[in-house]
VEXKOL-967443 format. One line per field, with one value per residue (C-alpha): residue in three letters; x, y, z. Coordinates in steps of 0.001 Angstrom, whole numbers, plus 500000, padded with zeros to 6 digits. Each point is the difference from the previous one (the first is absolute). Layout:
N
res: (ALA|...) $
x: (X|...) $
y: (Y|...) $
z: (Z|...) $
END
This chain:
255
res: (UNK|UNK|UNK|UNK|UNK|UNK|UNK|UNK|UNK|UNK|UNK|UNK|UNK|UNK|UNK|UNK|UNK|UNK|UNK|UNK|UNK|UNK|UNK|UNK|UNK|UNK|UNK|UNK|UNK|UNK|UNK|UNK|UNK|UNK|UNK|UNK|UNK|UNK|UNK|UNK|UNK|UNK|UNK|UNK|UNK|UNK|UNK|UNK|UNK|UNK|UNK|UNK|UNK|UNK|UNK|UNK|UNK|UNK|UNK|UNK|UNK|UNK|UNK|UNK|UNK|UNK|UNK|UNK|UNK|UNK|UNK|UNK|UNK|UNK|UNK|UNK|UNK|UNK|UNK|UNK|UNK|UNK|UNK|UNK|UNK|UNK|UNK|UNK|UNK|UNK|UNK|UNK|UNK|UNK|UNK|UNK|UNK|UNK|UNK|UNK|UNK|UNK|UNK|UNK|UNK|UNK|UNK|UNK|UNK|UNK|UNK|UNK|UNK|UNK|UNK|UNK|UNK|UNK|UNK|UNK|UNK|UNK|UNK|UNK|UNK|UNK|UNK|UNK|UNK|UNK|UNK|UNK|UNK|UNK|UNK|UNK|UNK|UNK|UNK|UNK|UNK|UNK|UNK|UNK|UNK|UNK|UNK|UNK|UNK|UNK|UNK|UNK|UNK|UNK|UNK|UNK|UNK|UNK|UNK|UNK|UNK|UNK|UNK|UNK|UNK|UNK|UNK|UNK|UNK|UNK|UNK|UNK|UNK|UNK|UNK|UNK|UNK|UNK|UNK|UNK|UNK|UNK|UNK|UNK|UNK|UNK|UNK|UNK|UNK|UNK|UNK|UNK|UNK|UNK|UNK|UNK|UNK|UNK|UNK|UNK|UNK|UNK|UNK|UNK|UNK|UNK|UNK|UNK|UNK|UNK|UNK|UNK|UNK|UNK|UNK|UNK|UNK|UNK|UNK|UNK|UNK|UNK|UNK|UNK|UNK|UNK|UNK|UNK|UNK|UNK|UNK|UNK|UNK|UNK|UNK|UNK|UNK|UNK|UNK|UNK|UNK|UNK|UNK|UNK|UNK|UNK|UNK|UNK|UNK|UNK|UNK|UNK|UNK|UNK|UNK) $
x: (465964|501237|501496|503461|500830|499083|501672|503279|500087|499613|502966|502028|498248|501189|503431|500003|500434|496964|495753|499973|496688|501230|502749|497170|497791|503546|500914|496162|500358|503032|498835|496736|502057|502496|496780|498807|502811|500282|496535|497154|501438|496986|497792|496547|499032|503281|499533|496308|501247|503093|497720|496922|502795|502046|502856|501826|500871|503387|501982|498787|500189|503290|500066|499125|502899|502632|498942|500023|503362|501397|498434|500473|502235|497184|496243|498361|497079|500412|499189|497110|498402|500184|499414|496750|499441|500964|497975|497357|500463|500095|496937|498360|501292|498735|496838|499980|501332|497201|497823|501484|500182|497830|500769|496676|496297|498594|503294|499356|496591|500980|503034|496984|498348|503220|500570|496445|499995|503566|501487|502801|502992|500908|503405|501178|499777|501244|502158|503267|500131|499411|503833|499207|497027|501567|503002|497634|497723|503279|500933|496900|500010|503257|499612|497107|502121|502340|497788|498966|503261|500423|496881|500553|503753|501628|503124|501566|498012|500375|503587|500219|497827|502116|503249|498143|499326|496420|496832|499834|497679|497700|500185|499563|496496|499030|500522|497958|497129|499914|500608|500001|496998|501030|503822|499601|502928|502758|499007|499901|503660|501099|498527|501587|503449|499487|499193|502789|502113|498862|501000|503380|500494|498711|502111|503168|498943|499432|503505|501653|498478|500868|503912|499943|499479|502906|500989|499722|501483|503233|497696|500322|496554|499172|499270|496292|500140|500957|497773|496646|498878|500230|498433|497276|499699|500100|496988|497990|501066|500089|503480|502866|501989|503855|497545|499157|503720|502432|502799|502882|498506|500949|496907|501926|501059|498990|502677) $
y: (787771|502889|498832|499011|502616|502870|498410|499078|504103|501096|497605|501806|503508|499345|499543|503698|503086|502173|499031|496802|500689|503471|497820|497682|502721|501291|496897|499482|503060|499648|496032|502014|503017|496647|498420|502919|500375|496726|498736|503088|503043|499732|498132|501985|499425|501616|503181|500199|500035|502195|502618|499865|501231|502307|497858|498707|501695|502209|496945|497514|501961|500081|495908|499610|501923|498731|496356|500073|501927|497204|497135|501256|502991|502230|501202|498615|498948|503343|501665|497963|500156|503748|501406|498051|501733|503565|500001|498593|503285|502092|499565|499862|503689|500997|498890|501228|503540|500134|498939|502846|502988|502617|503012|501213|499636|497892|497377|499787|499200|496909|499207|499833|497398|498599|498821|499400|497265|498691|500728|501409|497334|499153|500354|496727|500125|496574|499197|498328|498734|496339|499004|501342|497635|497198|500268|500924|496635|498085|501865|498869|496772|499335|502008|497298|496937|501585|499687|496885|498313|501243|498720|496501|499694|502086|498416|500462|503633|501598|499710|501333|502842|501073|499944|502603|503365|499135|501567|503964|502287|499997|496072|499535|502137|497790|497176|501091|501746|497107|496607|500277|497902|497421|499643|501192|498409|500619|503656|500582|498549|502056|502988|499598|498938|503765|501308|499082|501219|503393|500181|498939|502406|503049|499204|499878|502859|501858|499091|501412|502732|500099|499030|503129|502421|501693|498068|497205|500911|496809|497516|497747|498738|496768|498355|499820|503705|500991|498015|500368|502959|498278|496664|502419|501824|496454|498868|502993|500263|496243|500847|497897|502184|499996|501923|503273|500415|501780|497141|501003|502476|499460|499963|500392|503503|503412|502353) $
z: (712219|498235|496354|499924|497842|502360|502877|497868|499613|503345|501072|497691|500953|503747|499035|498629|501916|499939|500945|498284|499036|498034|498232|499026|498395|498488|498531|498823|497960|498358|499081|498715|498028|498457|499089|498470|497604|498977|499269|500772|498071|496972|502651|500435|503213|501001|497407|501033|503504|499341|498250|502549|502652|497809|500393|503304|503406|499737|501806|497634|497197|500306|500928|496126|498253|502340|500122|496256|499766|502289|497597|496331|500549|498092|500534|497149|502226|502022|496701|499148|502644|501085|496667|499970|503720|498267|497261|502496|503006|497035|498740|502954|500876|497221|500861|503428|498541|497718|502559|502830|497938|500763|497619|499762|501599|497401|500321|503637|500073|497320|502833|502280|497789|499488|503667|500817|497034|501419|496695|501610|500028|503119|501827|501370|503721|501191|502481|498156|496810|498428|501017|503985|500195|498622|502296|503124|499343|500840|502554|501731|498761|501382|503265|500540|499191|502569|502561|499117|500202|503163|501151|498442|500103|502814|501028|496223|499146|503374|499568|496225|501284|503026|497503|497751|500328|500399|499130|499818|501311|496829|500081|504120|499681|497319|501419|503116|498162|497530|501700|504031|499723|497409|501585|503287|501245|497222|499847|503903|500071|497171|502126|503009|498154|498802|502735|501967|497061|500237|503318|499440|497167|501840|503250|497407|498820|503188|500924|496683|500649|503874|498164|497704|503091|501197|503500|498292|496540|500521|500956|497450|497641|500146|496269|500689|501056|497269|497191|501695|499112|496340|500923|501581|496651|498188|502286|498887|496048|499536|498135|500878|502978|498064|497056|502111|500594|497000|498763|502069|503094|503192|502616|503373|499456|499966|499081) $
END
């Protein structure tokens, strides 16, 4: 059985517009960020880990200051730890300028020496940062438990799961490279619960269009005419569909 924890979050994930499984990695990095300012600002594992991959992805780097802004009202730990990360880049720029310039023969056959001994530094080339990973691990943790409540407990999860906006795009394929052998059931019926979606959303969609031609410009559109297209959009960003819309903005329209 998944633990209780993990399933107690998903319940509360499927009540929320959006992939539940986004809002779980969401919600798992702003726990982590909250975490981070209140216990793990002079922690180093998380400076080591901070420095290693100058700093976090521009999403999460943002995460920090304005989850601490929201908890103290300052950046105390924002300051801490990024002029630790400065200092850090700095140096190794300098390093890798020293190690790059080429001014004349005799420095460019010691840059030749330079990179055959690795002395160069080394950009960081991974894919997200430490907060990305942490947040992804329980998106996959909890996109398993989904499927195993499903499997184990379908009369109350299939239910919750038809009330949400269920899995996106990024989610579905998961779920199909990752466990169509493990939950072949759960996953199929998510699939074909998708599926049928899809079609639904691109006949609405069909028909606004068909609605915003000219012999058929007074016809009126139906409410599921005109939201598809964002519920399509939803499906494929994983975003809840009333956030791809301005506050305010009528969709039936074109002027």
């Amino acid at each position: 059985m998944p633990i209780a924890s993990i399933a107690y979050d998903l319940k509360d994930r499927l009540e929320e517009p959006g992939c539940p499984i986004c809002q779980v990695a969401v919600h798992s990095a702003e726990r982590f960020v909250k975490h981070l300012h209140w216990w793990l600002i002079n922690d180093g594992s998380i400076r080591e880990s901070l420095l290693r991959d100058w700093g976090y992805c521009p999403q999460h780097t943002q995460l920090v200051a304005y989850v601490e802004a929201q908890m103290f009202g300052d950046w105390l730990g924002t300051n801490i730890l990024f002029q630790a990360l400065d200092r850090h880049i700095a140096a190794e720029l300098a390093q890798y300028q020293v190690a790059t310039r080429a001014s004349t023969p005799l420095r460019r056959i010691l840059d030749f020496f330079v990179r055959r001994l690795h002395l160069q530094p080394e950009i960081p080339r991974s894919v997200g940062c430490d907060i990305c990973r942490h947040s992804q691990f329980a998106a996959a943790s909890t996109l398993s438990a989904l499927l195993e409540e499903i499997q184990i407990d379908p009369e109350r999860w299939q239910p919750l799961y038809l009330h949400s906006d269920g899995l996106c795009l990024s989610h579905l394929l998961q779920a199909l490279q990752r466990h169509a052998e493990k939950w072949p059931s759960p996953v199929q019926w998510v699939l074909a619960n998708r599926i049928e979606l899809l079609h639904r959303q691109a006949d609405a969609m069909e028909e606004y269009a068909l609605k915003c031609s000219w012999d058929r410009r007074l016809d009126e559109k139906t409410e599921e005419e005109l939201h598809a297209w964002q519920h399509s959009l939803a499906f494929l960003s994983g975003y809840p569909a009333s956030a791809l819309l301005p506050p305010g903005q009528d969709t039936g329209k074109r002027e």
